[in-house]
C-alpha angles and dihedrals in degrees: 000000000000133000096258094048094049081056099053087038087058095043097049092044084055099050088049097054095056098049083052094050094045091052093053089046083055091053107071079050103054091048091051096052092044097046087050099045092049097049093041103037098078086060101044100047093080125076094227092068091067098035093051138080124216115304130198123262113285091019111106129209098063123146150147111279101117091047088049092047084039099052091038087054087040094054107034083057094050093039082058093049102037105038095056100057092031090059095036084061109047092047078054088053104048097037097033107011103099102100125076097281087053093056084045088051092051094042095049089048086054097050089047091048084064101039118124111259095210077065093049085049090050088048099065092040092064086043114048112002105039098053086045092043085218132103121222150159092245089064096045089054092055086053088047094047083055090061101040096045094075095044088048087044097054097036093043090051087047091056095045084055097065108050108107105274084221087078085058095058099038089065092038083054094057093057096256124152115264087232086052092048096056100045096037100038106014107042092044094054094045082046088109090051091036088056093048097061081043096051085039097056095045085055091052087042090055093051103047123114119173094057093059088043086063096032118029098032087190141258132226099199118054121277133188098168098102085199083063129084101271127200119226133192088254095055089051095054082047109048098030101047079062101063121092083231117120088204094049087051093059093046098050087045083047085056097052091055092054093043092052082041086063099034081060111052087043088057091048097052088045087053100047081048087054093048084059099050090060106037086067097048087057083054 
């Protein structure tokens, strides 16, 4: 076999063994989702699934709809409290982070990336419901804001790094302020990427379970009061999978569908944002 032959051999063996490796990381996916959409399908197929709140067992007609209004509350609270400062520190660390306070910055982000989020749960529990002696969404968004600021930080400061640095220069130029430059050109043009960690840490922050364990407690009426208990589509995977109740089982199957549903279209719209992005540095 030649030199040339033992090449293409190579190539072609490579390119083999990732598709064969992208196709087994795509199993574990495709299960999930099948398995999901076959056991919650049956449950939320019907409008009254999404119209209801929880029934009693024996009692049809139950449905979501306080854990959808709740996570939707949950998370767009966190989302206020956690993407500003987020942003506002990843364009710091991009355009002003190369000293010393901007590596512990990173590294503190990284750290808080991995953190368990049953601690961060914790967390909030020793800080703001056991001194009150009262559960409440308000509590759980701030847990939830713990989780999403370092996702919005790296990914913030990721997307500020790859806008052009003649941009840069072309407000400095004009006798801008560094500060001006970076909130009026900059962060307009990183705006794609900005909006995907955005987009990304709402998606972890839906899907989380232990900090609401420790925060929201639930609720099984609606509730719109964010200083309340709250109830949340996780809680209700969590606390309803556990019941001997057939009817409980579909619903919290029913719950999981809606909640991958989200997740979903959240993870879409952060990946045509990224496509932007980058579509723009190319050019």
């Amino acid at each position: 076999m030649s030199r040339d032959q033992r090449r293409r051999f190579a190539d072609r063996f490579a390119r083999l063994a990732v598709w064969v490796a992208a196709a087994l990381a795509l199993v574990p996916l495709s299960l999930v989702l099948a398995y999901t959409v076959r056991n919650g399908l049956p449950a939320a197929a019907h409008l009254d699934f999404f119209i209801h709140t929880e029934r009693p067992v024996g009692i049809p007609g139950g449905g979501v709809e306080h854990a959808i209004v709740g996570t939707l509350i949950i998370v767009g609270v966190a989302s206020l409290l956690a993407i500003p400062i987020g942003v506002v520190a990843g364009i710091y660390l991009a355009e002003y982070g190369l000293g010393r306070w901007g590596d512990t910055v990173r590294l503190a982000s990284d750290v808080l990336v991995a953190a368990p989020s049953i601690a961060i749960g914790l967390f909030a529990y020793a800080l703001l419901v056991a001194p009150f002696r009262h559960f409440s969404a308000l509590s759980a968004s701030v847990a939830l804001a713990v989780l999403m600021v370092p996702v919005v930080i790296r990914t913030t400061e990721a997307a500020v790094a790859l806008v052009p640095g003649g941009l840069r220069e072309a407000g400095l130029a004009l006798g801008l302020a560094r500060w001006r430059v970076s909130l009026q050109l900059i962060l307009p043009a990183a705006a794609p990427g900005v909006v995907t960690g955005a987009l990304l840490a709402v998606a972890r922050a839906a899907g989380e379970t232990a900090p609401l364990l420790f925060t929201g407690f639930g609720n099984r009426a609606l509730a719109l009061d964010p200083t309340q208990p709250m109830a949340a589509l996780p809680l209700i995977v969590f606390h309803d999978a556990l019941t001997p109740y057939q009817e409980l089982q579909d619903t919290a199957w029913g719950a999981a569908l809606v909640l991958i549903a989200i997740v979903l279209v959240v993870n879409l719209g952060s990946r045509l944002a990224l496509r932007r992005q980058l579509a723009m540095a190319r050019t």
